[in-house]
N, C-alpha and C positions, 0 to 999 in steps of 0.2 A: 504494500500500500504506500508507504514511504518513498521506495521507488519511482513509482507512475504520480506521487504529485508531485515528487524532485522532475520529473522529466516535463510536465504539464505546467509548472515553473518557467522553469528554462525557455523549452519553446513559448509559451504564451508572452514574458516576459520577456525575454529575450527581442522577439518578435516588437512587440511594441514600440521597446526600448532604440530599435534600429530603424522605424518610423518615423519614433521623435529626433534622434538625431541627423536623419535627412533634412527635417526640416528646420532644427537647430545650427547644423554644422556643416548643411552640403553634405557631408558623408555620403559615400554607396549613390551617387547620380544624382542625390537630390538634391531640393533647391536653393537648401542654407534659410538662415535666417528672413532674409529681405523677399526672399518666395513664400515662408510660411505668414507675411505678414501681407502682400502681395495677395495671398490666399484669404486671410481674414476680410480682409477691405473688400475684393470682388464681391465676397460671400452676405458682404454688408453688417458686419462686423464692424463697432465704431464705439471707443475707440482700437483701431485693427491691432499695433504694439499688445495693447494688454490682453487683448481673445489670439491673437498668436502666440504669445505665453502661457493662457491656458491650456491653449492645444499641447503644447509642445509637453509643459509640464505634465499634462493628462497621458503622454503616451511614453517618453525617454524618464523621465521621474517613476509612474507610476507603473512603469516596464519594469525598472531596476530596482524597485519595490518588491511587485511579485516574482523575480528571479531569485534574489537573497531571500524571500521571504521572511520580509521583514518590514511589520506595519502591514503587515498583509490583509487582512480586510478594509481599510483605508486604501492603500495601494488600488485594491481590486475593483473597489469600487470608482474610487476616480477613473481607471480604466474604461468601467463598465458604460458610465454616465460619458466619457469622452466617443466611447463607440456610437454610441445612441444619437449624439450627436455628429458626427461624421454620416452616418445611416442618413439622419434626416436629410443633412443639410448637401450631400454631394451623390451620395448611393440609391438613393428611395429612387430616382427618375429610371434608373436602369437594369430594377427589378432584381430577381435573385442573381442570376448569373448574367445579366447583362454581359455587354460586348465594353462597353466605355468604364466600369468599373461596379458590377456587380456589388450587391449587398451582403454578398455569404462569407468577402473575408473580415470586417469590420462584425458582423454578428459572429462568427464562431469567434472571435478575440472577446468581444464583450461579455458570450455565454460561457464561453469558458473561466475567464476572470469572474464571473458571475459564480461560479463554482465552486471558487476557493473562498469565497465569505462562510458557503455554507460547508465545506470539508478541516476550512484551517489548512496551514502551508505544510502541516508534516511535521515529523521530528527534526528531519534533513534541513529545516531553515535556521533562518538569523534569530527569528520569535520564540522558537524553542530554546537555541542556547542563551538566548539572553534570560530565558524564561518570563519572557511577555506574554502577558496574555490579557483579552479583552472581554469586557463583560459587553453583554450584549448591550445592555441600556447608550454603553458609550458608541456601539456600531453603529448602532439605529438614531444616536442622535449626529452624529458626524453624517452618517449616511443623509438624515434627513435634511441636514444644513448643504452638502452638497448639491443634491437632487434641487432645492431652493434657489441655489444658486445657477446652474443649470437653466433650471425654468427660466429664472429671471433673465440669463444671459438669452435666450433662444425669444423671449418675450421683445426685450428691446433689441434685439436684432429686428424681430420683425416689424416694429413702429419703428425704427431708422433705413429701414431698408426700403430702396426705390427699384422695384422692379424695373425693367430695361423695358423703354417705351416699345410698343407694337410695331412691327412697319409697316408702312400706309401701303393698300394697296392702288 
């Protein structure tokens, strides 16, 4: 059992973790910083700096979270709530497996991290040797201030945001 979350860890985390540093650091082809903010602003995102460092931190932060497993339901969560928003805001138009960037990899990352709130990181993590551990009250309330914060972001997103005019035919 220890095993298969060490390894659902790693790849989940891992995975994330080299997402957000595409968008943090150009790393591996991506676009660096001035891309993921580039990306907040089209997406109408305002102000774009600070929702591209949620992004960022939502996926190389809360990557390298759940790969140490450590702060792991926080970690997983942040994750979870960053997919969901990625889903809405880029993947929903292109259905499961779309051609322009499908929904299925941003949802298995989110359900997965999804997972670990409810399994815990294993022996194999950082939470175990430090001997951390979380009572539920404080998941569910971080959880809930996240989630809050989420909505709100995705709320004034969309009162600041201007759809692209139609064009006249």
């Amino acid at each position: 059992m220890n095993f298969g979350l060490l390894l659902l860890r790693l790849i989940i985390g891992l995975g994330l973790a080299g997402h957000g540093a595409q968008k943090s650091f150009g790393w591996w082809s991506g676009s660096g910083w001035k891309g993921a903010v580039g990306m907040a602003q089209h997406n109408g995102f305002r102000p774009a700096p600070v929702f591209a460092a949620l992004l960022v931190a939502g996926e190389l932060l809360a990557g390298l979270g759940i790969a140490a497993g450590l702060l792991t339901p926080f970690a997983a969560v942040g994750a979870v709530l960053t997919m969901a928003m990625a889903i809405r805001i880029a993947h929903w138009k292109w259905a499961f497996f779309g051609k322009g960037g499908g929904m299925e990899n941003p949802l298995l990352y989110g359900l997965s991290a999804l997972s670990l709130v409810f399994t815990g990181p294993g022996t194999w993590s950082l939470d175990h040797a430090f001997h951390l551990s979380y009572p539920a009250a404080a998941v569910i309330g971080v959880s809930a201030v996240l989630i809050i914060l989420t909505v709100g972001g995705w709320l004034f997103r969309q009162q600041n945001h201007s759809p692209a005019p139609a064009s006249a035919h």
